[in-house]
C-alpha positions in Angstrom: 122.3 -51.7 291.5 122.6 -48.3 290.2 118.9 -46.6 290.1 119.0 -42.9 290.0 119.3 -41.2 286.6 120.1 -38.1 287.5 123.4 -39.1 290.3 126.1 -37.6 289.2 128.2 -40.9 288.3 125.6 -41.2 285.9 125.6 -38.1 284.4 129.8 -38.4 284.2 128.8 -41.4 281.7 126.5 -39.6 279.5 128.3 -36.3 279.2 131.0 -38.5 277.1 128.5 -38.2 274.2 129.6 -34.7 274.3 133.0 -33.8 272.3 134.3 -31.2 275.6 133.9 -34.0 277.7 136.0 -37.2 275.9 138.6 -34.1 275.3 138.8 -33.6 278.8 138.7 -36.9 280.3 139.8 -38.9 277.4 137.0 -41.0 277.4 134.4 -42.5 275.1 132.1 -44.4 275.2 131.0 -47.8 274.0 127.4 -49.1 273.5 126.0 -52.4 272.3 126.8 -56.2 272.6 128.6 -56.2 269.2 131.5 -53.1 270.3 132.0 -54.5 273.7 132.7 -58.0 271.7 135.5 -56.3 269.5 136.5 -53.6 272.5 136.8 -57.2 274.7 138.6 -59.4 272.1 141.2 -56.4 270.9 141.4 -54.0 273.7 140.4 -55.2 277.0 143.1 -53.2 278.9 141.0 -49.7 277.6 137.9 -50.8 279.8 137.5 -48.7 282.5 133.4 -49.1 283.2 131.0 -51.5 282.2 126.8 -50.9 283.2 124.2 -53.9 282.0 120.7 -54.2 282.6 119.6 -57.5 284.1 119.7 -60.9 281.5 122.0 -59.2 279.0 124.6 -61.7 279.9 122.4 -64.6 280.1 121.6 -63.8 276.3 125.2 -62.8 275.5 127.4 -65.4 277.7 130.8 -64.8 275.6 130.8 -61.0 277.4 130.2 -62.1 281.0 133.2 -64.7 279.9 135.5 -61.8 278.5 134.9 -59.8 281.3 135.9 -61.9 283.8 138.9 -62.9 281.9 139.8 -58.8 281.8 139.4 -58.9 285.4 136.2 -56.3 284.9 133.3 -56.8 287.3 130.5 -55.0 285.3 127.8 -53.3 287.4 124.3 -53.7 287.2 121.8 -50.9 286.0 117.6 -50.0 285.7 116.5 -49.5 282.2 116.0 -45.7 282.9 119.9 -45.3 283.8 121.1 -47.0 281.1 118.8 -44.9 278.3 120.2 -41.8 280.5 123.8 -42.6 280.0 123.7 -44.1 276.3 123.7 -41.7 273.4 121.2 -44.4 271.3 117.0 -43.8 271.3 116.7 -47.5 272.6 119.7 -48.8 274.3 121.1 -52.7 273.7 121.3 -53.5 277.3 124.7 -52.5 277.7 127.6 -49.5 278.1 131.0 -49.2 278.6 133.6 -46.1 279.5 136.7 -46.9 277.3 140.0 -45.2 277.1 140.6 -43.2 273.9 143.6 -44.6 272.0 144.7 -42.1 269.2 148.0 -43.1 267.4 150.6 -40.3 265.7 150.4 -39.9 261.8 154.2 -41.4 262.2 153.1 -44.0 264.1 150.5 -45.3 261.5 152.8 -45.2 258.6 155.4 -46.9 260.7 155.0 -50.6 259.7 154.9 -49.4 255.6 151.5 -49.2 255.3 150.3 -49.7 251.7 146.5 -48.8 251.9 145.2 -45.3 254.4 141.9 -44.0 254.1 142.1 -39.7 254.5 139.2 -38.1 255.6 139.0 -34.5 255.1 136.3 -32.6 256.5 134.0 -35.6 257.1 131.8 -34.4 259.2 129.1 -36.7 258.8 129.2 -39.5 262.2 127.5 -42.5 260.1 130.2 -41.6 256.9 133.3 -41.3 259.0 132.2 -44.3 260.7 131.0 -46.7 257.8 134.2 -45.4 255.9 136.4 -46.9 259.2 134.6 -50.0 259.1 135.1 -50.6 255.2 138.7 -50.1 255.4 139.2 -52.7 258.1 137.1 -55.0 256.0 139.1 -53.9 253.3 142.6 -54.5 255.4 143.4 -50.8 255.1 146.8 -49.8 257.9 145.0 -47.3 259.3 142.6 -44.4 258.8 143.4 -40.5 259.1 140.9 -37.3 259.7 142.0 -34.1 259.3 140.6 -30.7 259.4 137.5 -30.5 261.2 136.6 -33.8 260.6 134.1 -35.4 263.1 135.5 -36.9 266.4 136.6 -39.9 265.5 135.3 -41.1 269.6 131.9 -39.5 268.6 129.3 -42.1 269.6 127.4 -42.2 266.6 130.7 -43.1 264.5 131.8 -45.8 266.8 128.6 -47.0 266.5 128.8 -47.0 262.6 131.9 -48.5 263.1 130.3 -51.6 264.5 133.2 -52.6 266.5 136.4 -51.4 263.6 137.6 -48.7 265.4 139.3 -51.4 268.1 140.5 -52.7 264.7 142.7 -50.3 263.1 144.9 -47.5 263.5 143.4 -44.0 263.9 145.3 -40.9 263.8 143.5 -37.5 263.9 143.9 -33.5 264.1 146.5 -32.1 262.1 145.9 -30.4 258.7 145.6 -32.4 255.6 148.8 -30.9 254.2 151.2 -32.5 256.7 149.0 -35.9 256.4 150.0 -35.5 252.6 153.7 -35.0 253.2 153.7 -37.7 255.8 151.9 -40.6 253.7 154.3 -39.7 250.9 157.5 -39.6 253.0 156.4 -43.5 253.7 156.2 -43.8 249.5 152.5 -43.9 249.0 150.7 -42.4 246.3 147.7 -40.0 246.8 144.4 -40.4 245.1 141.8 -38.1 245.1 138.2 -39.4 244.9 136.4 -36.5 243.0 133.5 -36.5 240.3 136.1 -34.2 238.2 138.7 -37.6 237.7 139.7 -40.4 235.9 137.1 -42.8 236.1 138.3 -45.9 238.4 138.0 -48.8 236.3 140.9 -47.3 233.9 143.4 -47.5 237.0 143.8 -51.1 237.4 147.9 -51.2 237.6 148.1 -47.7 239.4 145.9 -49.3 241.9 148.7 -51.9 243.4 150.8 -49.4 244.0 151.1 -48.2 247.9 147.9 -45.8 248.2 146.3 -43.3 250.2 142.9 -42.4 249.2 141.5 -38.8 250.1 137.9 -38.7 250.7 136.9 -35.3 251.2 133.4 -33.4 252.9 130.1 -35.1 252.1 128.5 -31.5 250.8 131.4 -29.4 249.2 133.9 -32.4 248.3 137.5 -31.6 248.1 139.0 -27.9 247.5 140.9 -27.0 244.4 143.7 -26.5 246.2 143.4 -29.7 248.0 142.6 -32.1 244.7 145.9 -29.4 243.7 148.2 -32.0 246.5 147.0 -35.6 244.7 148.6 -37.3 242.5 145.7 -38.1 240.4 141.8 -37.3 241.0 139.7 -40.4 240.7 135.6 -41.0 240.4 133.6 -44.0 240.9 131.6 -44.1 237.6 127.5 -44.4 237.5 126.3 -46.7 235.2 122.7 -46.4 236.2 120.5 -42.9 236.8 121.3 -42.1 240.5 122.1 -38.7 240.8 125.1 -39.5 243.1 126.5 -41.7 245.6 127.0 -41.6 248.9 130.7 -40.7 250.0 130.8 -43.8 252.5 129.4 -46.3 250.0 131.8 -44.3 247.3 134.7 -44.7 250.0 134.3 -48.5 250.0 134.2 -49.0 246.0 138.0 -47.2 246.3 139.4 -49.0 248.9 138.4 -52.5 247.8 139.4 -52.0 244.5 142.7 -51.0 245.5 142.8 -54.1 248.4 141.9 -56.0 245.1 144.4 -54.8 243.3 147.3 -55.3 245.7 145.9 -58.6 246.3 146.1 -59.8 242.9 
C-alpha cells in the first residue's frame, strides 16, 4: 500500500501532467476505468505502472482480468495518493504510467490512408481530443498536429479522447507545410474547413476522393497563407441562429461526411 502523497515515486507520477516531464521521460499518463480498458485491449505492452484504490476491481472485474493477462501486478493506493498523482478534480479510482507511442508522418500515410484529420494550432486539450475520438469513430488512418498544437499525451486530451488515442495513429511536431507535401505525396486531397468556403453539402463527389481535412486554431482559424496550401476551403453551413460552432463538433460534421462519402 502506497500512503504518502508527497514520496517522491508519487510525485514522479504526477509531474507527467506536466509537458517537460512526458518530454523527458516519455511518459503519460492514463486515468479512468474506460482508457485503461482501451490502453489494456490495444496496447498492453505500453503499461509500465498501474495504482487503484481499494474495490475498483471488484466493480470493474474485466481490468483486474486484463492485467493479469499483461502480466501487470497493479499496486494499491489511499484516496489522497491517487488525487495527488491524477491530473482530474475527482479521480475514478485508477492511474496508469504508459509509454508514449508517436508514429512518423511517413509512417501514418504508409498503408494509403484515405481519411487524416490535421490539426493546426489546436491548442485547445478537450478540441484536440474530441477531434481524435471522432475520427476513430469516423475510421479516419490517423490524425496529425502541427505547429504548436497541444500535446497530443496532455492529460486532459487523452481524457477527451476517452480511450481513441490507443486507437489510431498519431504523428506530431513538424510544420504544417511538410504535413501538406507529405499527405499529398500519398495522393490525398486537402480541404480546408474555414467560414470563407464552399459550403459542405455542395461537395458530395469531391468528398470520396482520398482526403485530408485541415482544422485549424479554435480563436484565429487558419492563416491566409495556410488556407493558400488547400485545395479547396470548406464550411459547415448554419441553418439555425447560433453564432458559430465549435471546431471539434465542426471537425466531426467533416470527417463523417467524408467517411460517408467513401462509404457509399
Amino acid at each position: 500500500m502506497i500512503d504518502n502523497p508527497r514520496s517522491p515515486r508519487v510525485r514522479a507520477v504526477a509531474k507527467l501532467a506536466k509537458r517537460a516531464a512526458r518530454e523527458e521521460t516519455g511518459l503519460f499518463l492514463v486515468e479512468g476505468p474506460q482508457a485503461l480498458r482501451e490502453a489494456l485491449s490495444f496496447h498492453p505492452e505500453l503499461l509500465v505502472e498501474v495504482f487503484a484504490v481499494r474495490g475498483v476491481f471488484e466493480r470493474h472485474p474485466e481490468l483486474g482480468r486484463g492485467l493479469a493477462a499483461a502480466g501487470i501486478e497493479p499496486e494499491q493506493v489511499t484516496d489522497a495518493v491517487l488525487e495527488a498523482m491524477a491530473d482530474t478534480v475527482t479521480p475514478q479510482g485508477v492511474v496508469a504510467v504508459a509509454r508514449q507511442f508517436p508514429v512518423t508522418i511517413k509512417d501514418l500515410l504508409a498503408r494509403g490512408s484515405k481519411l487524416v484529420a490535421i490539426l493546426e494550432e489546436v491548442r485547445d486539450p478537450g478540441n484536440a481530443g474530441t477531434i481524435i475520438r471522432a475520427a476513430d469513430a469516423a475510421g479516419a488512418d490517423g490524425v496529425i498536429l502541427t505547429g504548436k498544437s497541444v500535446d497530443a499525451y496532455n492529460p486532459k486530451v487523452v481524457r477527451s479522447t476517452t480511450g481513441s488515442i490507443f486507437h489510431l495513429p498519431i504523428a506530431q511536431g513538424g510544420t504544417l507545410e511538410h504535413a501538406l507535401q507529405a499527405v499529398r505525396k500519398a495522393g490525398m486531397q486537402v480541404l480546408a474547413a474555414d467560414i470563407s468556403g464552399d459550403e459542405l453539402p455542395t461537395l458530395r463527389e469531391r468528398l470520396a476522393e482520398p482526403t485530408a481535412w485541415l482544422f485549424g486554431n479554435e480563436a484565429h482559424g487558419l492563416t491566409d497563407e495556410n488556407l493558400s496550401w488547400a485545395d479547396q476551403a470548406v464550411r459547415v453551413p448554419i441553418y439555425g441562429h447560433a453564432e458559430s460552432m465549435n471546431l471539434a463538433t465542426a471537425a466531426s460534421v467533416c470527417l463523417y461526411q467524408s467517411a460517408f462519402a467513401q462509404r457509399s
